[in-house]
N, C-alpha and C positions, 0 to 999 in steps of 0.2 A: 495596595491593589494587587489581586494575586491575578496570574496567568490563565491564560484555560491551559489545560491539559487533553490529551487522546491516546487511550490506550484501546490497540486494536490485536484481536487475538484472531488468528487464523493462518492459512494457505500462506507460502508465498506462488504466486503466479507463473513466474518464469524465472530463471539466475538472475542472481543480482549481476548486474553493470557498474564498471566506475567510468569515470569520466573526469574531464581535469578543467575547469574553468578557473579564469585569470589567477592560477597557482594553487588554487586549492582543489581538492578533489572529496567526489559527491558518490555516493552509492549509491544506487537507484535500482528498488525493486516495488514489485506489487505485492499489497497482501488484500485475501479474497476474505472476508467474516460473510458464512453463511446461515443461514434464520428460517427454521422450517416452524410451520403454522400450519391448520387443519381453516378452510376457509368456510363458507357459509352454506357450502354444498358440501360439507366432507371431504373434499379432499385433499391431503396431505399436498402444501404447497411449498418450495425450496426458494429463498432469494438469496440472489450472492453479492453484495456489496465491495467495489471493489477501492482499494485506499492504496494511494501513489502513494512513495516515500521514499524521500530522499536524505541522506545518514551523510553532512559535512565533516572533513579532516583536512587539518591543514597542511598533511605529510602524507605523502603515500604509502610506508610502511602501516601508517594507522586505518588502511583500509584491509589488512587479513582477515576479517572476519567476513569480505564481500564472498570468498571462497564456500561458506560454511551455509550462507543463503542461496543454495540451489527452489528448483520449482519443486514445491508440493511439501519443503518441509514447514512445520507447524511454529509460529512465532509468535512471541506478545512482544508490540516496538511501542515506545510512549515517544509522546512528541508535544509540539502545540501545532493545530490542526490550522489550516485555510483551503478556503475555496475560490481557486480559480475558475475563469470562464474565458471559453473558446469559441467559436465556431467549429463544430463538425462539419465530417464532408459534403453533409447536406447543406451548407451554406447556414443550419440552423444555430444560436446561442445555448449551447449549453456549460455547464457546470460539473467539476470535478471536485473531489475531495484528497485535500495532500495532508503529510504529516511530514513536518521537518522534525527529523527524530534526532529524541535525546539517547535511549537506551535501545538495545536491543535488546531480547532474552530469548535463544532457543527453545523449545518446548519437544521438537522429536519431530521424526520423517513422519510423512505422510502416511495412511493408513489406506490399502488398498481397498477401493469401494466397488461395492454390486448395485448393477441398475436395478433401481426398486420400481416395477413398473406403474405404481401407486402415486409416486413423486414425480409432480410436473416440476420441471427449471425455471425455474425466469431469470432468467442473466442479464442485467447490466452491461453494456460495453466496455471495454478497459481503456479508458482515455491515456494518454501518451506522458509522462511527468518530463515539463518542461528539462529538469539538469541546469537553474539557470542558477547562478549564486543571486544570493540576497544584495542589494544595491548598498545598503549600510549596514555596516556591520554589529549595529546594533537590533537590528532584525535576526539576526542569526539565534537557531534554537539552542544553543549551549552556550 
């Protein structure tokens, strides 16, 4: 039986965070994969997709590379993918997308962008990544 996998290439959001749960510790960043399309009226549309990720170690030395994930630089992180589900602060159900990541791979700093006043945004909100460690450690992505 094989695993799923999820390999997401894009933005990171904002610096990665570590954090320490019951002795291990979790890096925790966003990364944003953006998907532009021409819609049915012509016009150039932009969605941003945004994917929580959290990168386990059981040492804290094995987190230097949290340093190197600042916001806007460009990364492909492979993981196996789940989706959680919250309530927003509108009291409503909704659903995010996590990847507990195996790999990371740098790709380079972000590339300074021009408002193209032709591209509308549609942005996604960036829901919150729990930082909870996996309950059995047979859940764990590595």
């Amino acid at each position: 039986m094989s695993a799923l996998k999820l390999q997401v290439l894009g933005n990171i959001g904002q610096d990665a965070t570590v954090s320490e749960v019951n002795g291990r510790f979790c890096i925790n960043f966003s990364v944003a994969h953006n998907k532009q399309f021409t819609d049915n009226d012509g016009v150039l549309r932009k969605i941003t997709t945004w994917v929580n990720c959290g990168y386990w170690k059981d040492k804290r030395e094995k987190t230097a590379i949290a340093q190197y994930l600042k916001a806007g630089t460009i990364v492909l992180v492979e993981g196996t993918p789940e989706v959680r589900q919250y309530k927003n602060k509108d009291g409503q159900m909704v659903a995010s997308l996590q990847c507990n990541v195996t790999s990371i791979n740098l790709a380079g700093s972000a590339q300074k962008s021009t408002d193209e006043p032709h591209v509308k945004q549609e942005k996604q909100p960036e829901p919150e990544f729990s930082g909870t460690a996996p309950e059995n450690e047979d859940d764990l992505a590595f």
